[in-house]
C-alpha positions in Angstrom: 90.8 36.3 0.8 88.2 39.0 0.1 85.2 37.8 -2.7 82.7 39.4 -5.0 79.1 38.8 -4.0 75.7 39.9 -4.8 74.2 42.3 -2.8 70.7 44.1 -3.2 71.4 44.0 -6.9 75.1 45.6 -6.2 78.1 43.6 -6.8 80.7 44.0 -3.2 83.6 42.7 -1.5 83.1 40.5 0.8 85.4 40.3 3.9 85.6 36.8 5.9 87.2 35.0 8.5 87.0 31.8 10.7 86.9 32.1 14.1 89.6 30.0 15.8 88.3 26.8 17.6 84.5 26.9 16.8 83.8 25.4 13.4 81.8 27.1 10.9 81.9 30.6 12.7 83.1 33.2 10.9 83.6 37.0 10.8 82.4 39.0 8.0 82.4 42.1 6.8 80.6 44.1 4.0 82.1 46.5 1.4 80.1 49.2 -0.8 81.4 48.3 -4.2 83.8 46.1 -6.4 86.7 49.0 -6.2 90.3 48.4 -5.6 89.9 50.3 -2.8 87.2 48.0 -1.4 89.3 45.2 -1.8 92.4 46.5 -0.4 90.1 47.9 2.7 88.6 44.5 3.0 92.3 42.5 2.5 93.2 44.7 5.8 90.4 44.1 7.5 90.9 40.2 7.3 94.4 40.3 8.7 93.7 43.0 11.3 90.9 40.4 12.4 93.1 37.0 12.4 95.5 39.0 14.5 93.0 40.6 16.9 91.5 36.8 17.2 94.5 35.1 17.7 95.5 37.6 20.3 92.2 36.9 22.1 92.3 33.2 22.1 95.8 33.7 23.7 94.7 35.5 26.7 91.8 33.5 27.3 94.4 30.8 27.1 96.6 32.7 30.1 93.7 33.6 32.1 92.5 29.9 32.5 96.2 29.3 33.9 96.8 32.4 35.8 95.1 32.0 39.2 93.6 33.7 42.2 96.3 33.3 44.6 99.4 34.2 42.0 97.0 37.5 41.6 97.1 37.9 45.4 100.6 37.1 46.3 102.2 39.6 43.4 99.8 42.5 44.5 100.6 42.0 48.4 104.2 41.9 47.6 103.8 45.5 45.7 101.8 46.9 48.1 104.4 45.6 50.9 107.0 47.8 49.4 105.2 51.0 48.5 102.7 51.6 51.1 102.4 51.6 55.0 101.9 49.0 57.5 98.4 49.6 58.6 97.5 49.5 54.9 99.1 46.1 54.2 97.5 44.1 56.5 93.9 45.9 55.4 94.6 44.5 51.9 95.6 41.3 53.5 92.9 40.6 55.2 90.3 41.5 52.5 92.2 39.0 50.3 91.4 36.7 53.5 88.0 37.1 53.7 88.2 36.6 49.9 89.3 32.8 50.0 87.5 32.1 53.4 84.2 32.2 51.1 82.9 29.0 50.1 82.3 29.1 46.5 86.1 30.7 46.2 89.7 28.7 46.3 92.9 30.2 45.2 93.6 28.3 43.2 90.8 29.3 41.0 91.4 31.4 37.7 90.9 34.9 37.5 88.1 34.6 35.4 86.2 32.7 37.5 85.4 36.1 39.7 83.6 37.6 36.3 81.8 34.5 34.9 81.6 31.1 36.7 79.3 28.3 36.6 79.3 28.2 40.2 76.5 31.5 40.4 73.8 32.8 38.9 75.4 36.4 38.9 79.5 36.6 39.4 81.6 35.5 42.0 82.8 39.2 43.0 79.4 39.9 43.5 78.5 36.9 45.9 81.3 37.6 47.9 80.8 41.4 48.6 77.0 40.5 48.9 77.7 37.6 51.9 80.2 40.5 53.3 77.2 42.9 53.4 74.6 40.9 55.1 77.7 39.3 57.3 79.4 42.9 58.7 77.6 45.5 56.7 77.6 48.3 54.2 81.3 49.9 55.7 82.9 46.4 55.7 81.2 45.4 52.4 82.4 48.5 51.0 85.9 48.5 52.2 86.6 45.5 49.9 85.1 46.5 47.8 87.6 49.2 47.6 90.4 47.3 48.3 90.0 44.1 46.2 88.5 46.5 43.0 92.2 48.5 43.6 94.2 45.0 43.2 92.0 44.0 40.0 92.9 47.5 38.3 96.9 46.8 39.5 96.5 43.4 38.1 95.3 44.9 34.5 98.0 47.6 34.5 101.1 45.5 36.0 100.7 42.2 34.7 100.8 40.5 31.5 99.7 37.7 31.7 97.0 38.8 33.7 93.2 39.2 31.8 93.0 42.5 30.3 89.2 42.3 28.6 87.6 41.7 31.2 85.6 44.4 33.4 86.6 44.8 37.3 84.2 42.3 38.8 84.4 44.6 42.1 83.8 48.0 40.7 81.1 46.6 38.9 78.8 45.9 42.2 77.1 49.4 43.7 78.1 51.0 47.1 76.3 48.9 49.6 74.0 51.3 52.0 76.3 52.2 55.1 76.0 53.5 58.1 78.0 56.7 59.2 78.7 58.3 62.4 80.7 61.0 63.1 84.5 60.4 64.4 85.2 61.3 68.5 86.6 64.5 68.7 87.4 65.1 72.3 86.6 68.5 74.3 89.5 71.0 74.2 89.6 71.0 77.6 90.2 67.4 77.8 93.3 67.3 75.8 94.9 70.8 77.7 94.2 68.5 80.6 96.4 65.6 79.3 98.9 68.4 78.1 98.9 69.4 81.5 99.7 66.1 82.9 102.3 65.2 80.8 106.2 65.6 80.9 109.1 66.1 79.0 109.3 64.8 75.6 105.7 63.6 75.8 104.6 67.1 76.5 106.2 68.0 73.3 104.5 65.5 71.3 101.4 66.5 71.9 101.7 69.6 71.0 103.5 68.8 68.3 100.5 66.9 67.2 97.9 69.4 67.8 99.7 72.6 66.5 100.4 71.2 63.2 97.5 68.4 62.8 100.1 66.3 62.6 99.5 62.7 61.8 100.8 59.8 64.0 103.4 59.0 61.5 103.9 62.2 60.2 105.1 63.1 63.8 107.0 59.7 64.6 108.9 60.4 60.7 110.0 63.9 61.9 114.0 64.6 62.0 116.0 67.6 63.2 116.7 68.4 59.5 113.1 68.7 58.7 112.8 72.1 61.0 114.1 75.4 60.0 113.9 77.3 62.8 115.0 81.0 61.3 112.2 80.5 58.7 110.1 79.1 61.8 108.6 76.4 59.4 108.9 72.6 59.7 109.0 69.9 57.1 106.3 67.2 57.3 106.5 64.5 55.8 103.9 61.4 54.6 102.5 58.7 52.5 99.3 59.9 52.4 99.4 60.4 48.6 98.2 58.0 45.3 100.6 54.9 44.6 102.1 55.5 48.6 104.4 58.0 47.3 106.4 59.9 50.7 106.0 63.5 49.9 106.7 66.4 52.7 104.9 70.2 53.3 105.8 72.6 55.1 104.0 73.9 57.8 104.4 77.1 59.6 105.9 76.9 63.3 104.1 78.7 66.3 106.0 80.0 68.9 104.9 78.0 71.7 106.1 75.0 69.5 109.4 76.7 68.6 110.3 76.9 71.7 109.2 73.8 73.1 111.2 72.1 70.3 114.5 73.9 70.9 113.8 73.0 74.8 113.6 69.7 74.0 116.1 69.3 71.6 118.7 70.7 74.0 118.1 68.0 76.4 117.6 65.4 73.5 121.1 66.0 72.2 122.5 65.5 75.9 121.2 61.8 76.1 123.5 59.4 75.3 123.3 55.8 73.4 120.2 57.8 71.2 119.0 58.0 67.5 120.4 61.3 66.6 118.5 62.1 63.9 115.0 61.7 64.8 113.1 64.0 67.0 111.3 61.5 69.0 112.5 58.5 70.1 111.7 56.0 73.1 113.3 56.6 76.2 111.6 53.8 78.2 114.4 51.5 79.9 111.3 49.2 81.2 112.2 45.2 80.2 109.0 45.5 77.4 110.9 48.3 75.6 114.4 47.8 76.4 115.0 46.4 72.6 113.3 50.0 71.3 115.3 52.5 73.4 116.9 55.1 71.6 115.4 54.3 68.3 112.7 56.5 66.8 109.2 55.4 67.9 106.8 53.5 65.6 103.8 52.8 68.0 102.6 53.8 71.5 100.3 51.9 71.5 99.1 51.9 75.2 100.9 55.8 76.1 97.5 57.6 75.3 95.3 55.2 76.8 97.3 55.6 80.0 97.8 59.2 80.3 93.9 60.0 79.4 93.2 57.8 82.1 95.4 59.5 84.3 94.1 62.7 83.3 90.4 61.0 83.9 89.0 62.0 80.2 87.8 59.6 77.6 90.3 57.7 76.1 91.2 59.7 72.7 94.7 58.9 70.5 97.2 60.7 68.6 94.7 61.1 65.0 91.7 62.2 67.2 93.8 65.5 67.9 94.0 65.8 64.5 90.3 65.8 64.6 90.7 68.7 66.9 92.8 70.7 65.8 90.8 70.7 62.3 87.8 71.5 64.9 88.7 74.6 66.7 89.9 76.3 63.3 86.8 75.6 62.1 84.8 77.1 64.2 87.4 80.1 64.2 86.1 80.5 61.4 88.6 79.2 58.6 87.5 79.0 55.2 87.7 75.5 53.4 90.9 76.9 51.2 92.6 77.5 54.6 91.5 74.2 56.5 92.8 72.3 52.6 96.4 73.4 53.4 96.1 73.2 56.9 95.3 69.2 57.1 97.5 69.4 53.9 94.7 67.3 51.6 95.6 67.3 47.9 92.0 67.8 46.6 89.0 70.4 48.5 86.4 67.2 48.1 88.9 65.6 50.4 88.6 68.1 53.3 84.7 68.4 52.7 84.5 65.1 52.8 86.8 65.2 56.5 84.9 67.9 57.8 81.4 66.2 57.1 82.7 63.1 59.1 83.7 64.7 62.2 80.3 66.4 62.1 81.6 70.2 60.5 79.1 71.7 58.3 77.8 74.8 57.4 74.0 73.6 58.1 73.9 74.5 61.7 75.0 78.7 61.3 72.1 78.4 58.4 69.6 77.4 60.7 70.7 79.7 63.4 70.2 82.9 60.6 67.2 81.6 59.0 65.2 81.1 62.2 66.0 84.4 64.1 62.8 85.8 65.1 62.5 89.1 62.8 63.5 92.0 64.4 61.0 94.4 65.9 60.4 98.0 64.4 60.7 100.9 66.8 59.5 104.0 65.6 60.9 106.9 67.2 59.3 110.6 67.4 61.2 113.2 65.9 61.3 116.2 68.2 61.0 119.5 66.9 64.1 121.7 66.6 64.7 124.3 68.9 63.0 128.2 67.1 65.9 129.4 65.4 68.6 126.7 65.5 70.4 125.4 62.4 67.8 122.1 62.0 65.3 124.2 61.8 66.5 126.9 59.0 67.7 123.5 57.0 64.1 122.5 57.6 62.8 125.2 56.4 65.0 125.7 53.4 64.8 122.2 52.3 60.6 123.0 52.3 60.6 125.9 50.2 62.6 123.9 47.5 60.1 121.1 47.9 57.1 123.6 47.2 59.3 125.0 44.1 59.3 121.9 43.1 55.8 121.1 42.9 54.8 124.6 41.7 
C-alpha cells in the first residue's frame, strides 16, 4: 500500500514492495506530490511490480529445471522436419562438440551457458573459445552460428525455456578466420567431362551448368516443373529462412530444350521407373540395385569417377555452379542479373558469393588505372589546295575573326 513521506521538505507517495525470497529487499518508487493521482499512479505501480516479480521468480524457477539436453533434442527434432539433410547433421554435430567439452553435461540447466560458477566469463564463451584455438576461426564460427540459431528458436518456441536472458553465443565476437576462395574448375575441364559423358548423365550436367542449378535443386526436378512452349523450367529449393521449399523459374536454352525432350523420350520408354522425376538411377550394379528407378539423392562417387576419367581435377556438381556464376561474370553481367541468375533473395548475398569464388571488380580497376597514359601525336595540317573549298572556308572564317577584333 502506497504511504505519505517526507521528502526535501515535500510531502509524496511512496510506492513499495518486497522482493520475493530475499528478506528486507524491497522495490520503491517515488511520487511528486500527495495527489489522488499520485496515489492511484503509485497503487498501480505496486501491483504491476508484484506481478512482474512473481513472473520472474517463476522462470528462474523453470530455467533451473529445464536443461541442456531437453534444449537440444526439441531443436534437432524441428530442424529434422523443416530443413535438409546436410543441415541436420551440421546442427548435430555442433551440439556434439557442445557436450564433448569438459566443463559442459546435458544435463546442465540452460542458464548455466550465461552465468555459471564453473568460469570466470560464461560457458558459451569457453566453449567457442577451446573451438577456436582447437579448429579455428571458420569452425569456431560455424557454431557459433549454429548453436546462437538454436538459443534464439529456444526463446521464440518454447515456454518454459529462459526468455531474459541474452544469447550466450551471439554475445561472443566473430573469431578471426581464414578465407580462401572456392575451386572453380577451367571451362575447358568441365566441356571435357561433358564430352565424356553419356546419356542421362550428359543431361545432367548440363542441366547443372545452364541453369546453376544446385545438386538438389536438380535431383528435386519433375516433368511438371518444365514448360516447354514457354521454354522455362521450374526450380525448386530450400535455400530460404525457416527451410521453407520455394521454386523460380528459370529460362530454358535451346541446347537444354532439346537435350531434355531427347532424354525424356527415352526416359518414358524404360520400364519399372519413377515417372515423375526427371533423373533417376538407372544403375542395376548389386551397390544400387535397392535405388533403381527412384529419383537420385546422392552420387556420391559419379563425379569423382568421370573427372578422373576425363583426367581433370576432381570438381562436383556445386563447383559448376561456381562456374556457371563465373563465365557470366566475366561476360560481363551486372550484379542485378547474376541476383536472379543464382536466384539469391538479397544482393549482399551474391556479393558476398562472388567475393568467395574470387569475383571482384578490383582487378578491371587496376587494369584502367595503371595504363600507361597515352602518347600525343601532333599532326601537320597541310595547306589546302589554291582555290579549293577549305581554303575559301579558310579564308571566310578569317575575315569574320578580324571583324571581330576590329
Amino acid at each position: 500500500m502506497p504511504s505519505l513521506i517526507m521528502k526535501n521538505g515535500v510531502i509524496r507517495y511512496r510506492a513499495s514492495v518486497p522482493v520475493p525470497g530475499e528478506y528486507g529487499k524491497r522495490k520503491q518508487k517515488l511520487y511528486p506530490d500527495d495527489s489522488k493521482k499520485s496515489y492511484k499512479n503509485a497503487l498501480i505501480w505496486e501491483e504491476k511490480t508484484k506481478k512482474q516479480l512473481v513472473e520472474e521468480m517463476e522462470q528462474e524457477a523453470v530455467m533451473a529445471s529445464f536443461n541442456l539436453g531437453g534444449w537440444c533434442d526439441l531443436y534437432l527434432d524441428d530442424v529434422k522436419n523443416r530443413c535438409v539433410k546436410k543441415t541436420y547433421e551440421e546442427k548435430c554435430s555442433a551440439f556434439s562438440r557442445l557436450f564433448e567439452f569438459e566443463l559442459i553435461d546435458s544435463a546442465m540447466p540452460v542458464s548455466e551457458l550465461v552465468e555459471s560458477e564453473l568460469s570466470e566469463t560464461s560457458l558459451a564463451r569457453d566453449f567457442l573459445n577451446f573451438q577456436f584455438e582447437k579448429r579455428g576461426g571458420n569452425a569456431a564460427n560455424k557454431d557459433r552460428k549454429n548453436l546462437s540459431t538454436a538459443w534464439n528458436w529456444g526463446q521464440t518456441t518454447l515456454r518454459d525455456f529462459t526468455k531474459n536472458l541474452i544469447n550466450p553465443f551471439y554475445s561472443v565476437e566473430r573469431f578471426p578466420k581464414v578465407s580462401f576462395p572456392r575451386y572453380v574448375p577451367p571451362e575447358e575441364d568441365f566441356w571435357k567431362v561433358y564430352d565424356i559423358a553419356e546419356g542421362q548423365d550428359k543431361v545432367m550436367l548440363l542441366f547443372s551448368y545452364h541453369l546453376a542449378a544446385r545438386k538438389g535443386e536438380t535431383f528435386r526436378a519433375k516433368k511438371f516443373d518444365i514448360d516447354f512452349k514457354n521454354e522455362k523450367i521450374r526450380l525448386w529449393t530450400r535455400k530460404r529462412k525457416g527451410g521453407n521449399l520455394e521454386f523460380d523459374w528459370m529460362p530454358l536454352t535451346q541446347d537444354l530444350k532439346t537435350d531434355l525432350l531427347s532424354w525424356l523420350e527415352v526416359r518414358m520408354s524404360q520400364p519399372e521407373v519413377d515417372t515423375e522425376h526427371i533423373f533417376v538411377c538407372l544403375d542395376k550394379t548389386p551397390i544400387c540395385d535397392q535405388y533403381y528407378g527412384k529419383p537420385f539423392k546422392y552420387r556420391q562417387h559419379f563425379m569423382r569417377r568421370i573427372c578422373k576419367k576425363a583426367k581433370v581435377k576432381p570438381f562436383g556438381f556445386h563447383a559448376i555452379r561456381h562456374l556457371a556464376a563465373t563465365v557470366q561474370y566475366h561476360k560481363g553481367q551486372g550484379l542485378n542479373w547474376l541476383q536472379a541468375f543464382l536466384r539469391h533473395k538479397n544482393a549482399t548475398t551474391t556479393e558476398k558469393y562472388l567475393k568467395s569464388l574470387g569475383l571482384k571488380p578490383l582487378r578491371e580497376g587496376l587494369d584502367e588505372g595503371f595504363k600507361r597514359p597515352a602518347e600525343v601525336v601532333e599532326f601537320k595540317r597541310e595547306k589546302p589546295p589554291k582555290g579549293s573549298v577549305s581554303e575559301a572556308k579558310g579564308v571566310r572564317q578569317g575575315v569574320r575573326t578580324l571583324q571581330k577584333v576590329l
